[in-house]
N, C-alpha and C positions, 0 to 999 in steps of 0.2 A: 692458742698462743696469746692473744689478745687476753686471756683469761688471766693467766698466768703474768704479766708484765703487770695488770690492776694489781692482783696482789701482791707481788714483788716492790712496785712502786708504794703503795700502801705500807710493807713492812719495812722497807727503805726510810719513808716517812716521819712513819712515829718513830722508828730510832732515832733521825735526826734530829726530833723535837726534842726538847731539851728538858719538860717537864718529864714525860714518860719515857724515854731514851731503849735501853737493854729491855728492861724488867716489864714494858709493855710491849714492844716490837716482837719478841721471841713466841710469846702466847700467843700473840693476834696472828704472827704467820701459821702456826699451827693451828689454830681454829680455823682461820680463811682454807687449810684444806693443803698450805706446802708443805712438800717431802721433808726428810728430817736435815737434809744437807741446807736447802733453799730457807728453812725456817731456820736456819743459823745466819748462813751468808749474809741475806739481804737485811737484816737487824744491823748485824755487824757491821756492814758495810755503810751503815745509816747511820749507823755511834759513833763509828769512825770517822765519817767525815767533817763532822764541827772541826775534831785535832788538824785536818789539812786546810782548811779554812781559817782557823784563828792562825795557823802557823803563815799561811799566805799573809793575811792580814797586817799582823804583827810585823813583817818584812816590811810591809810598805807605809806603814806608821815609821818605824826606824829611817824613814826618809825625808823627814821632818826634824831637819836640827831639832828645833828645843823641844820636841815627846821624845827624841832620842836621848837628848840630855837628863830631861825626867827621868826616864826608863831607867838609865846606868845610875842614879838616885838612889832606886827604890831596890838594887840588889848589894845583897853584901858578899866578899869573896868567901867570907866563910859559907854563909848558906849554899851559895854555889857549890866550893866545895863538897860539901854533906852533899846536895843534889845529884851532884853528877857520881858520887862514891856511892852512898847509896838509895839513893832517890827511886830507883826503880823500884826495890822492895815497899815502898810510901806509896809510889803507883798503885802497884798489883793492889795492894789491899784498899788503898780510899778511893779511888776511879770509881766503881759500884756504888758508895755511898755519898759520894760527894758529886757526881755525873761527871763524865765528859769533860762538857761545857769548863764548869767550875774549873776542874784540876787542871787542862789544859790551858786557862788564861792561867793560872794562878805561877805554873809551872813554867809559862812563859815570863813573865814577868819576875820570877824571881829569878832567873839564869837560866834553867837546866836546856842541858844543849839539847839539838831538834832532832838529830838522831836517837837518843833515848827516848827523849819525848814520845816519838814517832814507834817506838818499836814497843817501848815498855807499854803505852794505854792500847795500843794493839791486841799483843798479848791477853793484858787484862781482862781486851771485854772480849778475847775469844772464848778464855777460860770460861769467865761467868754466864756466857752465850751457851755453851754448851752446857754447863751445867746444867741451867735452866731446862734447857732443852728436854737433858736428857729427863731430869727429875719429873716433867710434865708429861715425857711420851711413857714413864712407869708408873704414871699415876701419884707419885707422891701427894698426900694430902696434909696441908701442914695447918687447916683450919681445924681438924681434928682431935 
């Protein structure tokens, strides 16, 4: 058990880290030796959590009269608009290459509400989670 929690905490990790996120976390849990569910989860669950932490964050900056005043500055109603219409499809595809990290400050600060926020980079990095996944437990070789 003690075995299993090192690696889980380990693939937890480097997904959290902001340089290597998805795209290191998912291999390292399968070479450290986890199942194909646990080599998704705990990546996931380590990419995912910057978006609840910048989202916490972000609340409690907005408690600060003048960065809150900033903040409503720096967004336009129009972008907001587009964001919230169709921002998720902007998620799904740039979260992978732009990280986590990035897309979630960015998407904060420019309006988009916390519910999409929240659900759309979710999704994202399950998809790309699993893809990952799966491409590596078939062998796919893409140096080739």
């Amino acid at each position: 058990m003690i075995e299993y929690l090192e690696k889980a905490v380990s693939a937890w990790f480097v997904g959290f880290f902001p340089a290597t996120e998805i795209y290191v976390a998912v291999p390292l849990a399968i070479a450290l030796g986890l199942d194909s569910v646990s080599s998704v989860f705990w990546p996931l669950l380590g990419n995912f959590s910057p978006v609840l932490l910048i989202e916490f964050l972000y609340e409690q900056l907005l408690r600060i009269p003048r960065l809150r005043s900033w903040f409503k500055r720096l967004r336009s109603e129009r972008v907001i608009r587009y964001l919230n219409r169709w921002g998720g499809w902007f998620v799904f595809v740039m979260t992978p290459w732009t990280g986590v990290w990035a897309m979630a400050i960015t998407l904060k600060f420019l309006g988009m509400r916390r519910r999409r926020i929240l659900i759309t980079t979710f999704i994202s990095i399950f998809i790309y989670a699993v893809a990952l996944a799966t491409l590596i437990r078939f062998g796919v070789d893409w140096v080739s």
